[in-house]
N, C-alpha and C positions, 0 to 999 in steps of 0.2 A: 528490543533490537538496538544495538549501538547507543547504548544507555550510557556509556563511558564516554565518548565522543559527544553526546549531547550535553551532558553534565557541563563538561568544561566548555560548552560555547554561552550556558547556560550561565555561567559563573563570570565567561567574558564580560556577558549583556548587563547582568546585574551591576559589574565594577562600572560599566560607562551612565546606569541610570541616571538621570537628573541632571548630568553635566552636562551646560552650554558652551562648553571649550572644553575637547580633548586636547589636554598637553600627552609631550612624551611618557611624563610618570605614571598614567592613567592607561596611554598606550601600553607601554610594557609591561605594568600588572595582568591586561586583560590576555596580552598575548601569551605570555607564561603562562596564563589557567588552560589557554588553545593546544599548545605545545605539549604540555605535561599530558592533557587527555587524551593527547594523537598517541605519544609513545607509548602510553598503558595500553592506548587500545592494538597496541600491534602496529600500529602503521610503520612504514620503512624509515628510517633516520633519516635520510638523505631526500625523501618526498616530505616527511614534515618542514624538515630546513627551509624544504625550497616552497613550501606553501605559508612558512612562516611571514620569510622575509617578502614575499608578493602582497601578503597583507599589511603588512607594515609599509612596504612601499608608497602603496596605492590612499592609504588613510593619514598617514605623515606629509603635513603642509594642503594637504587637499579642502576648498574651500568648500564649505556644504548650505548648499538655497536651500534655508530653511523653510521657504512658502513657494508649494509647487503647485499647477494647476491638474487635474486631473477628472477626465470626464465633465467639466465646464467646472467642477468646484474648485476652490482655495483649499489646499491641504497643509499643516503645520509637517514637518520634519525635521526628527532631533539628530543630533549627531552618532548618538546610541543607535537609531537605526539606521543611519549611513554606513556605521561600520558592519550592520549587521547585513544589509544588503551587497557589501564590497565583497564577505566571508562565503556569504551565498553563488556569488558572481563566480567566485574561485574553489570552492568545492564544486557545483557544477562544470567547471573548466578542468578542474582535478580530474576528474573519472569519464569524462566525456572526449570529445562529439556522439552523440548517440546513434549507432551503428547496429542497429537490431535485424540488420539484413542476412540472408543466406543466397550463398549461391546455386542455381537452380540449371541442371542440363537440361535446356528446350526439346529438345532429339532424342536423347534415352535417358535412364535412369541415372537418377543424382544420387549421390554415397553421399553420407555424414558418419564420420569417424569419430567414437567415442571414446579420447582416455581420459587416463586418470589413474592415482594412486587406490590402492583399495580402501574400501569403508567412505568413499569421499562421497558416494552416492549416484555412481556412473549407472547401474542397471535399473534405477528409480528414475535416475532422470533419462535414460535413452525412453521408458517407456512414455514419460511425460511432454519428452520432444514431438515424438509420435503420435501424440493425442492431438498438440500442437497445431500440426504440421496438416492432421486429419481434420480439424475445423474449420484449415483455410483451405482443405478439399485438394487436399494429396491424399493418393494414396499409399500409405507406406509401407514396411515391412521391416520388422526387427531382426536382427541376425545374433544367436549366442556364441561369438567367437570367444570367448573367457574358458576355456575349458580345463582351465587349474584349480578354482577356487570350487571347494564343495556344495552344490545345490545351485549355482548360480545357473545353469540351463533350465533347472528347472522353475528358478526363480524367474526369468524371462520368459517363458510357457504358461505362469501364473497371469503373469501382468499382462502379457498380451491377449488373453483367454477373457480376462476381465473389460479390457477394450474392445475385443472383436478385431484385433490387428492379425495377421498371423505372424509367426514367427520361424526360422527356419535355424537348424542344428543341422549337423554331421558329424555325431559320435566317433571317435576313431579318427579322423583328418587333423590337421593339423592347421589353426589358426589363418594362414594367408590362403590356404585351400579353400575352407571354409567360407572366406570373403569372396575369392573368385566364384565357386558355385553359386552363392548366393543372386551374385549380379543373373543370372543365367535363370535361375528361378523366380526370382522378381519379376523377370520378360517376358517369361511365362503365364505367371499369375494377375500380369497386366498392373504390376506396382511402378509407381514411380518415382519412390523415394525409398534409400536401403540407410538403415541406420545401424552401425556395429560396433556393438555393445564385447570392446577389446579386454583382456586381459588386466588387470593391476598387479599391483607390490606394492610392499609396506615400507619401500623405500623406492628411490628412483637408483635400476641399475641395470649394468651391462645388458643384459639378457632380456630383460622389458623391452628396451629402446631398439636393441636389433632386431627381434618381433616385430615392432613397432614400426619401422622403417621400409622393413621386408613387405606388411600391410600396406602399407602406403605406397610403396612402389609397383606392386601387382595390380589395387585396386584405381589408385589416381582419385581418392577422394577429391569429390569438389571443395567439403568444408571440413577440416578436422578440429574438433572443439575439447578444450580440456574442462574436463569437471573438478573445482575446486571446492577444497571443504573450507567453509572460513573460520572456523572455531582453531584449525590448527595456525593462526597468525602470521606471522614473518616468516614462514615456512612456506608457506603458500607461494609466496612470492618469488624463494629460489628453484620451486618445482616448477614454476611457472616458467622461468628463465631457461632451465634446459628442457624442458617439453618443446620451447618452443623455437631453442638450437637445436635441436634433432628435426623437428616432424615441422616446424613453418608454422605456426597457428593458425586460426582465422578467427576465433575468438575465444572466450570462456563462458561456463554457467557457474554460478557462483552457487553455491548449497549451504544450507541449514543457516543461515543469515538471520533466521526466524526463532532461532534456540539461544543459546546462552552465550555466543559467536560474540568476540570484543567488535568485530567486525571491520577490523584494518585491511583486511585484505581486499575490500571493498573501494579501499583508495589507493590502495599501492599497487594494486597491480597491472591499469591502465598504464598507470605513468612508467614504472619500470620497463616492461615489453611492448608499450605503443601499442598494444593488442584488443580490441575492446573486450566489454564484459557484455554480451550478448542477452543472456537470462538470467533469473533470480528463482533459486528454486525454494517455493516456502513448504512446506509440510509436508506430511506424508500422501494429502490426496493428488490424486493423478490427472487432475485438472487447475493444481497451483504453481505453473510454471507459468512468472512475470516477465513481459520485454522489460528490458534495463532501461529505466528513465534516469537519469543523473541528477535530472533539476529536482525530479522527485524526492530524491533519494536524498538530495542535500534541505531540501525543504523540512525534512522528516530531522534533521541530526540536529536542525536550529529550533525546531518543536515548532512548524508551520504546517507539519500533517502532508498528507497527500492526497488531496481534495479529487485530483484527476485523477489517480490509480485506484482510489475508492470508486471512483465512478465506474472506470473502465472494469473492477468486478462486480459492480451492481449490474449492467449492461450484460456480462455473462450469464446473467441465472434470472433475467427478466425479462417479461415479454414487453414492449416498450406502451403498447396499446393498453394492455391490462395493468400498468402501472399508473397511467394516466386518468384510466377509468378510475383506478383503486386512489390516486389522489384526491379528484373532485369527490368519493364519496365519505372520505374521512375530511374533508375539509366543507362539506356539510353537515357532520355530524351521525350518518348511518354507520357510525365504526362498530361492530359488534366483536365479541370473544372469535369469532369465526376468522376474521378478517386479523385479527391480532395475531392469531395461530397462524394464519397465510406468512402473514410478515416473518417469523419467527422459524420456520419455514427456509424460507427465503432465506436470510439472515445465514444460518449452520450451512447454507449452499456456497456461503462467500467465503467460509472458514473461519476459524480459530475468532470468538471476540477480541483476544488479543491482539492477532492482524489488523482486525477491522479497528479499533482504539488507535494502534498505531499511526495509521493513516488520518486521523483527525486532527486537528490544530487545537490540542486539548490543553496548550499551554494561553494559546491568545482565549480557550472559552472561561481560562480561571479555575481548570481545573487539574490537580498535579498529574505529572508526566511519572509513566511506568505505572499506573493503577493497577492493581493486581486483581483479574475478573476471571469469575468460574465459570468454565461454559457448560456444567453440569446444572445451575441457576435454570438455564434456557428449558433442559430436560426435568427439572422441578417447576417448573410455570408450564408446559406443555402437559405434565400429567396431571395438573387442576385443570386446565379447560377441559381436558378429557375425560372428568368426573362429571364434567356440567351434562347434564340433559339438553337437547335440542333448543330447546324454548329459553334455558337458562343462558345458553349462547348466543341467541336472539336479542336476545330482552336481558339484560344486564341489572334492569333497574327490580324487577321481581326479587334478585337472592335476598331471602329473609334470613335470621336466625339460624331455622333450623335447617334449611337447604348452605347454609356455607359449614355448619358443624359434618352432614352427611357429603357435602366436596370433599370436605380434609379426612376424613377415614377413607373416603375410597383413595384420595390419590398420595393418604401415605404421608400427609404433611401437617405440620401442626393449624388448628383453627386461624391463628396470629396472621402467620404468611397468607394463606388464602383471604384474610379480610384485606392488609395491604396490601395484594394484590388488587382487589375488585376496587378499592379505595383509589389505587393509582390508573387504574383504567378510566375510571368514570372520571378522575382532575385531567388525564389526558385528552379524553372524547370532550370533555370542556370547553378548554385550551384550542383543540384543534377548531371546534366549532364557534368561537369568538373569532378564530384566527382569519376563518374564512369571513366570517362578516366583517372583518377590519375592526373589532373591537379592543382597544388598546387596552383594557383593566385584567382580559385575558391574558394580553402578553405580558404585562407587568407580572403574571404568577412565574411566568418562565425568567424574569429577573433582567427584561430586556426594558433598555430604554425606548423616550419618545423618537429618537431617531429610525427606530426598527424599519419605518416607513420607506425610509431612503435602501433597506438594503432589499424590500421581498417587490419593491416596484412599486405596480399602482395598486396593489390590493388595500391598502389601507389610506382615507382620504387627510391628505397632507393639511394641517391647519399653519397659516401664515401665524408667523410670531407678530404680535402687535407693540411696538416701543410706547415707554411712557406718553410720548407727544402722541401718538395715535388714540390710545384710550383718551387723551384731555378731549381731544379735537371730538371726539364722538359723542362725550358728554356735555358738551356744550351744546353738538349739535340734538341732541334730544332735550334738552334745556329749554332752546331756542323754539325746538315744535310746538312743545309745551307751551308757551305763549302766545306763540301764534294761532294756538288752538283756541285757549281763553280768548281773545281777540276776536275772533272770529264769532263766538259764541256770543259776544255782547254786539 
């Protein structure tokens, strides 16, 4: 995701390494790498410029302390990452203040108007809003007002069928009829959120928009939201413009951001329409619609991961109790295949490895940015534990010889994988269980310094560093006992 945009901040940070004085030549290099990767990636002309020259601004003549206090420590700060915090400061400012709100009628039912061009992902995402919407304990209902495009009723009959939403049609009406019955059956069925899932075209024109308008005058949606595809680039951004001269906005969901998407429309389209960008819809499953974080989202493009949006989908698919029990017993060492299969599990519940990679800071762990992971891997290590026998899952340390040759026939895979499998289970049940005693020679296999101490708290007992003059002073002072011992004894 936005591999082009990171690239070139990427290529910024490298031009400013090592220098202790940014002159202008060094400036301008970096910011042509910034510039050039905005416009590949689609972004607007007119919102690069103006993100350009803010950066330039703010980093031209600006004096940088390079020793800051933080959390009571002394921290070194180069000028490399002053600029990279100033870039940060300002792509967050790019696409923000973060407005992930909707408007809700306290009294009766709230309408959310769904357009959008077609193919952009409007009947994915109206079901996805709706699952949404049903976690924070609404109750919604989908409406199929699209009655042009083939299968699309039925396609919202599928989705809603699959969530347990209902869904309401009227074959033969005519789209704004459609919507007003809807509100009337809603009251009915005791819902209090209608979500209408409107007509598209493969272009923005006359006949959409007067549709479109005709809806919105009948019903008085509270929020009418456009669904943008971001793979189509600087397009996005003029549909953006008359969707939201005709119908008012209230925000966007941004789609398929997750695929091969340059992802410019990501930045250009707050700033063009002042309109915010609401959700981020990633995949196909119907529990991966993201609130828009910006800071996140800019974290991610400078390769700083999204430590918080990671969390906020572990938190989705985790019971908070049973993760803390499931901590303390892998970090005394009871991790069994059982408990590995839990995690893994778990894991396919947050989606795509690819998502989940995205959101880590894989550039500060040293490890390259865009890794290319099979999440079929997952479903090839899931059918070796499922070969193991009860006891084998248990007890790890039992697989002999011929109990790993008879895993890899049953589950299909060659003998090789299932040994570094079991190989890499037991160096991890290791690791974890040094980790938990504060054993530092453990950490050192994961390639972590003696500082590790400082980042996991007090789990590991802090040793004071001793200066030359300390060690003299202690040998003298055992010197001196020594004598005084002899002394003593005469």
């Amino acid at each position: 995701m936005l591999e082009i945009i990171s690239d070139g901040f990427k290529k910024a940070q490298n031009l400013l390494q090592g220098k202790s004085v940014i002159q202008d030549k060094h400036l301008e290099e970096a910011v042509k790498e910034i510039r050039i990767s905005l416009l590949e990636a689609d972004v607007e002309f007119h919102v690069v410029k103006t993100f350009v020259e803010n950066v330039k601004s703010k980093a031209l003549g600006e004096i940088v302390q390079t020793r800051v206090s933080h959390a009571g420590k002394k921290l070194k700060v180069t000028p490399q990452q002053h600029f990279v915090k100033i870039c940060y400061d300002e792509l967050a400012a790019l696409m923000g203040p973060v407005d992930t709100t909707l408007a809700f009628d306290k009294r009766d039912v709230t309408a959310i108007m769904m357009v959008g061009l077609q193919g952009s992902g409007k009947t994915t995402s109206t079901a996805k809003l709706a699952r949404f919407l049903e976690k924070q304990g609404k109750k919604p209902m989908m409406v199929a007002a699209d009655v042009y495009r083939p299968a699309a009723i039925e396609q919202l009959k599928v989705l809603g069928k699959r969530l347990n939403i209902p869904v309401f049609f009227a074959p033969g009406k005519e789209p704004p009829q459609i919507c007003m019955d809807s509100m009337e059956a809603a009251r009915f069925k005791g819902c209090d959120v209608v979500l209408f899932d409107t007509a598209g075209r493969t272009i923005v024109d006359e006949t959409l928009m007067l549709e479109l308008e005709k809806i919105r005058e009948v019903v008085r949606p509270e929020n009418v939201l456009l669904v943008v595809d971001a793979m189509i680039g600087q397009e996005s951004v003029h549909v953006a413009k008359e969707f939201d001269r005709r119908l008012d906005l209230s925000g966007f969901i941004l789609t398929k951001l997750d695929g091969d998407a340059r992802g410019g429309a990501a930045l250009s389209i707050k700033q063009v329409t002042q309109k915010p960008v609401k959700f981020l819809g990633m995949g196909e499953s119907l529990d991966r619609l993201e609130e828009f974080r910006p800071d996140g989202l800019a974290s991610r493009i400078l390769g700083f991961g999204d430590v918080v949006g990671l969390v906020n989908d572990f938190e989705q698919v985790v019971d908070q109790k049973k993760a803390e029990e499931d901590a303390e017993k892998i970090l005394k060492g009871d991790f069994t295949f059982d408990d590995f299969l839990k995690q893994l599990k778990m894991m396919k519940k947050m989606g795509p490895l690819a998502d989940i990679l995205d959101k880590l800071p894989l550039g500060q762990m040293g490890l390259p940015q865009g890794v290319n992971v099979d999440d079929r891997e997952l479903v090839r290590v899931e059918a070796v534990i499922n070969s193991m026998t009860k006891r084998e899952r248990m007890d790890p340390d039992c697989l002999n010889e011929s109990r790993t040759v008879r895993i890899a026939h049953g589950s299909g895979q060659p003998k090789a994988k299932v040994v570094e499998l079991i190989n890499r289970f037991k160096t991890m049940r290791k690791i974890m269980r040094g980790l938990g005693k504060g054993n530092k020679k453990a950490l050192s296999r994961l390639g972590l310094g003696s500082d590790m101490s400082d980042l996991i708290g007090e789990g590991l007992p802090k040793q004071p560093k001793k200066s030359l003059v300390d060690l003299k002073k202690s040998r003298n002072k055992k010197k001196m006992a020594k004598k005084t011992k002899k002394r003593n004894r005469k």
